[in-house]
C-alpha positions in Angstrom: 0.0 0.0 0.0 1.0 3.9 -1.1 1.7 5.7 1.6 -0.1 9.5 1.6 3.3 10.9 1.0 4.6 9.0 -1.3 1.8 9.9 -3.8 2.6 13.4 -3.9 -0.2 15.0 -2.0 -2.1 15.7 1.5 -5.2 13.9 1.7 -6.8 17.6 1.7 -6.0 18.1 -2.1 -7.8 15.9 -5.0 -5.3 14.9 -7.6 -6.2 14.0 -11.5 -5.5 10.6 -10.8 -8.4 10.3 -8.1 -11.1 12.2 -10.2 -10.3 9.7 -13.2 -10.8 6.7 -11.0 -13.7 8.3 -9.4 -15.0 9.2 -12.8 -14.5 5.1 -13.3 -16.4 4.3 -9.8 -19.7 6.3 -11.1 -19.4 4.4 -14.5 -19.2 0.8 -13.4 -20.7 0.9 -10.1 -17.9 0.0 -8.2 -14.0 -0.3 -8.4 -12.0 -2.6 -6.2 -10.6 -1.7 -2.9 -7.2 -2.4 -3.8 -7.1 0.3 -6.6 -8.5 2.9 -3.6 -5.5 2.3 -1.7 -2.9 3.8 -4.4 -5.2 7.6 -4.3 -6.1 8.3 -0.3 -7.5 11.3 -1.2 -10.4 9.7 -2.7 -11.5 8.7 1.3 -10.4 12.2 2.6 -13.1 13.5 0.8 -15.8 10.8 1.7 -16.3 10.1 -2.2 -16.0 6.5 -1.9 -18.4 3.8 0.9 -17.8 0.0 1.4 -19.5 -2.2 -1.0 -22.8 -3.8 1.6 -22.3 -6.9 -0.7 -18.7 -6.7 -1.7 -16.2 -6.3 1.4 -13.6 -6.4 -2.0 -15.0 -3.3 -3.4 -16.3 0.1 -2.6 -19.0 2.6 -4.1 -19.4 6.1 -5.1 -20.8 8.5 -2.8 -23.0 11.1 -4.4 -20.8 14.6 -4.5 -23.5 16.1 -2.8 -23.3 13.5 0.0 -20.0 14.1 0.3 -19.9 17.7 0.9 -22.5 17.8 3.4 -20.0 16.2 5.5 -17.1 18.7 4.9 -19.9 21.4 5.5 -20.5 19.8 9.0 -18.3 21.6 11.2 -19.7 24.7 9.8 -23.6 24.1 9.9 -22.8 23.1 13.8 -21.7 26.7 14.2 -24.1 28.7 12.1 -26.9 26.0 14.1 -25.1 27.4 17.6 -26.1 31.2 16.2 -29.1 31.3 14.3 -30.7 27.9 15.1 -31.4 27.4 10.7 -28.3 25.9 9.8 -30.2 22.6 8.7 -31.3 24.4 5.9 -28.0 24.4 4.6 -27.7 21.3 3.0 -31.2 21.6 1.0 -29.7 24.8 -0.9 -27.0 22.3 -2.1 -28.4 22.1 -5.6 -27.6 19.0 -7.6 -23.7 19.6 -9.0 -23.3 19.1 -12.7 -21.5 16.4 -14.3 -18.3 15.6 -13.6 -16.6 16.7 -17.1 -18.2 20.2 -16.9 -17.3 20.4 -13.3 -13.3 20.0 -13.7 -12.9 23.4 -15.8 -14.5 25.9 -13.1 -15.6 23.6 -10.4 -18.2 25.4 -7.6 -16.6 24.1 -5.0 -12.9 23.5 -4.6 -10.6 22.8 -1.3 -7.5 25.4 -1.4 -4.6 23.9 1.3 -1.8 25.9 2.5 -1.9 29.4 4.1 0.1 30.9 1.0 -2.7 29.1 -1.7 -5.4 30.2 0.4 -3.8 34.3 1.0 -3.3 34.5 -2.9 -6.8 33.1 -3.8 -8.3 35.7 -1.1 -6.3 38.5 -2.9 -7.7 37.6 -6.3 -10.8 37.8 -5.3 -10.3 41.1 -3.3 -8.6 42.3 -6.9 -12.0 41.6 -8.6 -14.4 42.6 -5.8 -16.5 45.8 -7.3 -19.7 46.2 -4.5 -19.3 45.0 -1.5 -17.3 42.5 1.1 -18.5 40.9 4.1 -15.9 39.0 6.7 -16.6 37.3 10.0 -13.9 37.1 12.0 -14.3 35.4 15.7 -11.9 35.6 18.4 -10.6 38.8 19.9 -6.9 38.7 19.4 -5.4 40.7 16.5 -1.5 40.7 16.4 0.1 43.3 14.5 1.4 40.3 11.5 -2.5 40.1 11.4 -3.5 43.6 11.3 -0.6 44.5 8.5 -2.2 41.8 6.4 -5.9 42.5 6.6 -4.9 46.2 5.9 -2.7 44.8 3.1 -5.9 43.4 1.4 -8.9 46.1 2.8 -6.9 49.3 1.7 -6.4 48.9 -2.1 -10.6 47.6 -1.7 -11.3 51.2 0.1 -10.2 53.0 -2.5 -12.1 51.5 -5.3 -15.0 52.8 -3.1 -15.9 48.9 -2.4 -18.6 48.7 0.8 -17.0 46.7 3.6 -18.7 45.1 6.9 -16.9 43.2 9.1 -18.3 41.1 12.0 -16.4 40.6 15.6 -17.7 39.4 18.7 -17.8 41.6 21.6 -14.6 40.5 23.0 -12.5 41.8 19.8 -13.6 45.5 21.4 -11.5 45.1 24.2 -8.1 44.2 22.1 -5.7 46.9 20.9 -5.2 44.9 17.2 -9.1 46.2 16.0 -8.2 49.6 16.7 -5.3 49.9 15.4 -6.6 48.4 12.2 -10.3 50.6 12.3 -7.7 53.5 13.1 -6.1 53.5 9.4 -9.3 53.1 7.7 -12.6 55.3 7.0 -15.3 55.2 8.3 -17.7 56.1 5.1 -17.2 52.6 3.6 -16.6 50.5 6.6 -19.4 49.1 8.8 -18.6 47.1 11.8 -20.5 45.2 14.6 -20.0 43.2 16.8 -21.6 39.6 18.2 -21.6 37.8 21.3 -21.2 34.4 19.4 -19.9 34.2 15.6 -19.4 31.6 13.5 -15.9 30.4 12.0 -14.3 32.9 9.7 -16.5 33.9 6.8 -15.6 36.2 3.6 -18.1 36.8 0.8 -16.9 39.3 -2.0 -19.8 40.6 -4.6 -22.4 37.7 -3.1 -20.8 35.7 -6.2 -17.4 33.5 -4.0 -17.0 32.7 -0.3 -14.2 31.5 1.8 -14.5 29.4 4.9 -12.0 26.9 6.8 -12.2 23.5 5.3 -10.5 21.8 9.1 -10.3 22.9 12.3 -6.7 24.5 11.9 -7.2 26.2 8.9 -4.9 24.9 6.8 -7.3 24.6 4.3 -10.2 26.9 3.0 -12.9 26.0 0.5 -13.9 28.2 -2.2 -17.4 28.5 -2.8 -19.1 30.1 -6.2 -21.9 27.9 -6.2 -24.9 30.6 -6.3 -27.2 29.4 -4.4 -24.8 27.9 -1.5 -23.6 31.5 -1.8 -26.5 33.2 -1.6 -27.3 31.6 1.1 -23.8 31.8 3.2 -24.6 35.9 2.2 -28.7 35.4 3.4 -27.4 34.3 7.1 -24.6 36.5 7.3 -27.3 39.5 7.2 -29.0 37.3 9.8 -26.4 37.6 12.1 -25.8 41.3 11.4 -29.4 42.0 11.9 -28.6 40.4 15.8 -25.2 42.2 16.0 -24.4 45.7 17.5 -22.7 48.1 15.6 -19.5 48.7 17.1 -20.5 53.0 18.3 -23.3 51.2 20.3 -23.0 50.3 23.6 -23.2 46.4 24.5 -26.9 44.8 25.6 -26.8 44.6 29.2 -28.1 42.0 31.9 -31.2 44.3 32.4 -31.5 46.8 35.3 -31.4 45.4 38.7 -29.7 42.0 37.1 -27.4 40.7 39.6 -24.5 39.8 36.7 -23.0 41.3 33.9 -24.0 40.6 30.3 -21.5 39.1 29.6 -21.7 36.4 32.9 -25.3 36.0 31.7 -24.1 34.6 28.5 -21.6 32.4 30.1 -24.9 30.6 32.5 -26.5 30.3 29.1 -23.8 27.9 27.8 -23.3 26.1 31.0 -26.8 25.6 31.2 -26.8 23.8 27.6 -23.9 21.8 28.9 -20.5 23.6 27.4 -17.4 23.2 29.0 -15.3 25.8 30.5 -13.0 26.0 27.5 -15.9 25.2 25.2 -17.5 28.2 26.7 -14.5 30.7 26.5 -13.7 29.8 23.0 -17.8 30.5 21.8 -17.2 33.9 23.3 -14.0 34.6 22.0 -12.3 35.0 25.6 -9.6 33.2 27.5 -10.7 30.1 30.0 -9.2 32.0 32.3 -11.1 35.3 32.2 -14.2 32.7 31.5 -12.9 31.1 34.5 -13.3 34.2 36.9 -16.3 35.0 35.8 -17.3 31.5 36.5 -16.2 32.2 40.4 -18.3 35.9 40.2 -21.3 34.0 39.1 -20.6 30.8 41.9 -19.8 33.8 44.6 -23.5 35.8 43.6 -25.7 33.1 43.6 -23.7 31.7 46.6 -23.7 28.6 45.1 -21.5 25.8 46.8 -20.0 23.6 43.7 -20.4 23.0 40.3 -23.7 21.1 40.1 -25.2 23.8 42.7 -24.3 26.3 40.2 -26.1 24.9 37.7 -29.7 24.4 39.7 -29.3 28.2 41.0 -28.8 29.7 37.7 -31.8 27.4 36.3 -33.9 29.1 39.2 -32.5 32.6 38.4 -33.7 32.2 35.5 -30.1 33.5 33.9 -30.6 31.2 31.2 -33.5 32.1 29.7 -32.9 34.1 26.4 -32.8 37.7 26.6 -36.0 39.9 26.3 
């Protein structure tokens, strides 16, 4: 057996030579599971099952099938936000044939940080309306800041609208000023979220980019229209939610006994997130979510964990805002 290295790619990329015999698996049916062995990249993408009948041979998986399951870590976030993200897999029209899908394909996974920066700068080159970005997380170093203002610059002065989302915590940071700082404010939008999804960017409505795996090594490049249009349909969801970044932040309510943004840490313990899980949903360290944790344990002088979680039930801290 090949090993992934030794036929010249990740198992992230999809080489000639794993189209062709996936090309041959829709044909016949079937190929064997020996010839599967010499491309890995055909199982990195989920295009191939085990035969039911045939523990020797394995079957095509429908592309749309397949994509749905790259798609998954992002529905689970857009599903945390806006509680639609089901939907997402019915916009997934049926792709075209294979031949006519090689030449411009709809969907296509870029891998490496350089591939995926160059294919972001082409399409900030052609972008002529408008560009929407979600970007969670609140640190912004200054190599971070020097390359988004690499790429939003040369767009502000083609007079190209721009709206970026942040959660709440990016307000706090020293890298989003600095970067709002160089820029004006005719063009630019900006708001900000308690909870965001992954990193987003949409340029005309017409191509989006979104991490492909958890470390972002890899991006996929959307320019299907209607999996587009939809991407660009809930990011003007969550802006409709989010508060622009002049406003002051929602608070508990008057007379609430914890800050806003304690009340949103009793939501996710109450829906069973972890301490970390919690922190990164916010875009905050586990140890600032950590202390605020203790604040919330110390005002509903609550004696563990598990008493925590009855008291804020009864507080009624979880319930969603009014």
């Amino acid at each position: 057996m090949t090993a992934p290295h030794e036929h010249g790619h990740g198992v992230a990329a999809l080489c000639e030579e794993a189209v062709g015999l996936y090309a041959q698996a829709l044909s016949q049916g079937r190929i064997p599971r020996s010839a599967a062995e010499e491309v890995p990249c055909l199982a990195g993408h989920a295009l191939l099952t085990a035969d039911p009948r045939d523990d020797t041979r394995l079957r095509p998986v429908a592309p749309t099938a397949a994509l749905a399951q790259l798609l998954h870590p992002l529905a689970r976030e857009i599903l945390d936000q806006v509680r639609t993200a089901d939907l997402l897999g019915r916009t997934l029209g049926t792709l075209s044939a294979l031949a006519d899908e090689l030449p411009d394909p709809a969907i296509r996974v870029v891998t490496g940080q350089p591939s995926i920066q160059e294919a972001i700068d082409a399409a900030v080159r052609e972008a002529n309306d408008e560009v929407l970005t979600a970007q969670p997380g609140s640190t912004r170093s200054p190599e971070i800041v020097r390359v988004a203002l690499a790429s939003t610059l040369p767009i502000v002065k083609r007079n190209v609208r721009l709206r970026h989302l942040y959660q709440h915590s990016a307000r706090y940071g020293p890298g989003l000023k600095a970067y709002l700082a160089q820029l004006p404010g005719d063009l630019l939008q900006v708001r900000t979220t308690e909870r965001a999804v992954d990193r987003l960017m949409i340029f005309d409505r017409k191509v989006a980019y979104l991490p492909a795996n958890p470390d972002r090594s890899a991006a996929l490049e959307i320019r299907h229209p209607a999996l587009v249009r939809y991407l660009a349909q809930l990011y003007d969801v969550l802006w409709a939610l989010a508060t622009p970044l002049d406003d002051p932040l929602p608070t508990a309510g008057p007379g609430a006994p914890v800050t806003a943004v304690q009340q949103s840490i009793a939501r996710l313990l109450a829906d069973g997130c972890t301490d970390r899980a919690a922190a990164e949903k916010l875009g905050i360290s586990v140890r600032t979510c950590r202390a605020h944790i203790a604040k919330l344990m110390h005002t509903l002088n609550a004696t563990s964990r598990t008493h925590l979680g009855a008291l804020l039930v009864q507080s009624g801290l979880t319930e969603p805002d009014r």
